[in-house]
C-alpha positions as a printed Julia matrix, in Angstrom:
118×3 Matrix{Float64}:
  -5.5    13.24  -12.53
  -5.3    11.26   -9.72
  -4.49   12.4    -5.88
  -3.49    9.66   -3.54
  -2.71   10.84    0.35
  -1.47    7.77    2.62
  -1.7     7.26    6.22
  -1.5     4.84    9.42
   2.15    5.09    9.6
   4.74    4.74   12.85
   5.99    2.79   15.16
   5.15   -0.34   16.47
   7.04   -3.2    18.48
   8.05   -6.34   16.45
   5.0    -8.78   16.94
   2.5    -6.1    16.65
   0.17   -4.49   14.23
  -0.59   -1.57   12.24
  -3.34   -0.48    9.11
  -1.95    1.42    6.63
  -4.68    3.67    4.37
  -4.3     5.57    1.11
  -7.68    7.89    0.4
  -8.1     8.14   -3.56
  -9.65   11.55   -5.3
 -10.08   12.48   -8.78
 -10.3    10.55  -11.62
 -10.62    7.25   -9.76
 -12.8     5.55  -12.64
 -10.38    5.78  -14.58
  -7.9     3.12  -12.23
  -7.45   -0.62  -13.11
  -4.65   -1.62  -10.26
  -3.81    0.16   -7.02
  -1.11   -1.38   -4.68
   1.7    -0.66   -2.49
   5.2    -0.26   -2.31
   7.62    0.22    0.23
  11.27    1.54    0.48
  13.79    0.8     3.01
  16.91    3.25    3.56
  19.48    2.23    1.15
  16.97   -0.09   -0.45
  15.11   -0.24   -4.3
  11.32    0.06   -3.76
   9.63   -3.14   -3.56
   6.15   -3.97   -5.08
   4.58   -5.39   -1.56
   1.39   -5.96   -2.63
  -1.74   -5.17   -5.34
  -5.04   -5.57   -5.83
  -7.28   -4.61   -9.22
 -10.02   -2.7    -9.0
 -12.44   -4.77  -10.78
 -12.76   -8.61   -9.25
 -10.34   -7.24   -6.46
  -7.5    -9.94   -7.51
  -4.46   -9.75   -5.18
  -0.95  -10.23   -5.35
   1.61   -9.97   -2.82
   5.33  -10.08   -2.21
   6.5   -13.46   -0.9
   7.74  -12.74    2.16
   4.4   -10.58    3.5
   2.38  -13.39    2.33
   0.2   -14.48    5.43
   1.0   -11.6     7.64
  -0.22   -8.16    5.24
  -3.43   -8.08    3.19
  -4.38   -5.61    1.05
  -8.04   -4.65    0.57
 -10.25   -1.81   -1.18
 -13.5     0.22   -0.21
 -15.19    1.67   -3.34
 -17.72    3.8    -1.55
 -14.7     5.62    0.45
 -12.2     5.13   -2.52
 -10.28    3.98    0.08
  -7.25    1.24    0.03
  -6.07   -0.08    2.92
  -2.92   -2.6     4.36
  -3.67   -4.51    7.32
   0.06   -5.6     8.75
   0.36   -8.16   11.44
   3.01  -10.14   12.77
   5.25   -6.96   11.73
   9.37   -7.59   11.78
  12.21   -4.98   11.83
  12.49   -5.7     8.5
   9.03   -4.55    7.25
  10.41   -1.15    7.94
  10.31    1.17    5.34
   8.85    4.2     4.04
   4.99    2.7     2.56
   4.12    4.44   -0.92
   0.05    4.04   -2.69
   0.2     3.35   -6.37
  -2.93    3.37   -8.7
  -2.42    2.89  -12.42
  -5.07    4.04  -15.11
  -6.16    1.5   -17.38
  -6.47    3.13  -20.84
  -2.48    5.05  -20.99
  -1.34    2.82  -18.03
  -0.11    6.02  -16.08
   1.14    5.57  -12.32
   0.05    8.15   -9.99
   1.98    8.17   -6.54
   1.22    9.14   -2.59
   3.97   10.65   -0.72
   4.45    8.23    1.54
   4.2     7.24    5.31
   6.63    5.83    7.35
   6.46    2.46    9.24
   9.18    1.77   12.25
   9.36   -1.54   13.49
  11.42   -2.03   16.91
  13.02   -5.28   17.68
């Protein structure tokens, strides 16, 4: 099993900044991709952006391309999302994702919330 606990959430002005991090525990070998997702109130959860864990290859949603990136500490099994140049619209609750390679199970965080004022 996997145990994923996010954090860095709240509320920021439009314009500004915040880094988003999702600690990692158990089987964490056992991962190929890790990412994250957000959900907006009323709104299906959106893939925002991955990385895998071997040759850290990204991939992000269009419209956080240039202003989010998504990066990965091994030794603190650690994932982070740096978000700058945040808009109202980037609100949403912010979910961690890994997926194990060999049965391609998802294992989820909880969540934490990002507010952005206009």
């Amino acid at each position: 099993q996997v145990q994923l606990v996010e954090s860095g959430g709240g509320l920021v002005q439009a314009g500004g900044s915040l880094r988003l991090s999702c600690a990692a525990s158990g089987s964490i070998f056992a991962l190929n991709v890790m990412g994250w997702y957000r959900q907006a109130p009323g709104k299906q959860r959106e893939r925002v952006a991955t990385i895998t864990t071997s040759g850290g290859i990204t991939n992000y949603l269009d419209s956080v391309k240039g202003r989010f990136t998504i990066s990965r500490d091994s030794a603190k099994s650690t994932l982070y999302l740096q978000m700058n140049s945040l808009k109202p619209e980037d609100t949403a609750v912010y979910y961690c994702k890994a997926s194990r390679w060999y049965d391609g199970m998802d294992f989820w965080g909880k969540g934490t919330l990002v507010t952005v004022s206009s």
